[in-house]
C-alpha angles and dihedrals in degrees: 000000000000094000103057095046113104122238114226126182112237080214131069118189123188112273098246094055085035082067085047106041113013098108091043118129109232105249083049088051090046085052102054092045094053089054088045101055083047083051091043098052098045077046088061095037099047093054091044096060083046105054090052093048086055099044086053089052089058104036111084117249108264109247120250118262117236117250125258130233095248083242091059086048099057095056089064 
């Protein structure tokens, strides 16, 4: 009776990961998981600070702002 039951995986990956990792053992799998999300996160990081540093290049320098009599100042 055993050997017509299917086997099923309690787990789906993507197919894509599926092609990478299926025949990964679990503590493999743990492992690479473990490099990816560190990847993932300097990943993030690393476009963020981009992308400001982007937008900076395009934005036009504030002007400066004219100085004040100290007197002037005191009443701010």
């Amino acid at each position: 009776m055993k050997d017509k039951e299917k086997k099923y995986s309690r787990v789906q990956l993507e197919p894509e990961l599926e092609q990478i990792a299926g025949l990964w053992p679990a503590n493999k799998r743990l492992d690479v998981a473990r490099k990816l999300k560190r990847w993932a996160h300097q990943l993030q990081v690393s476009g963020r600070i981009m992308l400001r540093d982007a937008a900076a290049a395009r934005a036009p320098r504030p002007t400066t702002v004219p100085s004040l009599c100290p007197k002037k100042a005191a009443l701010n």
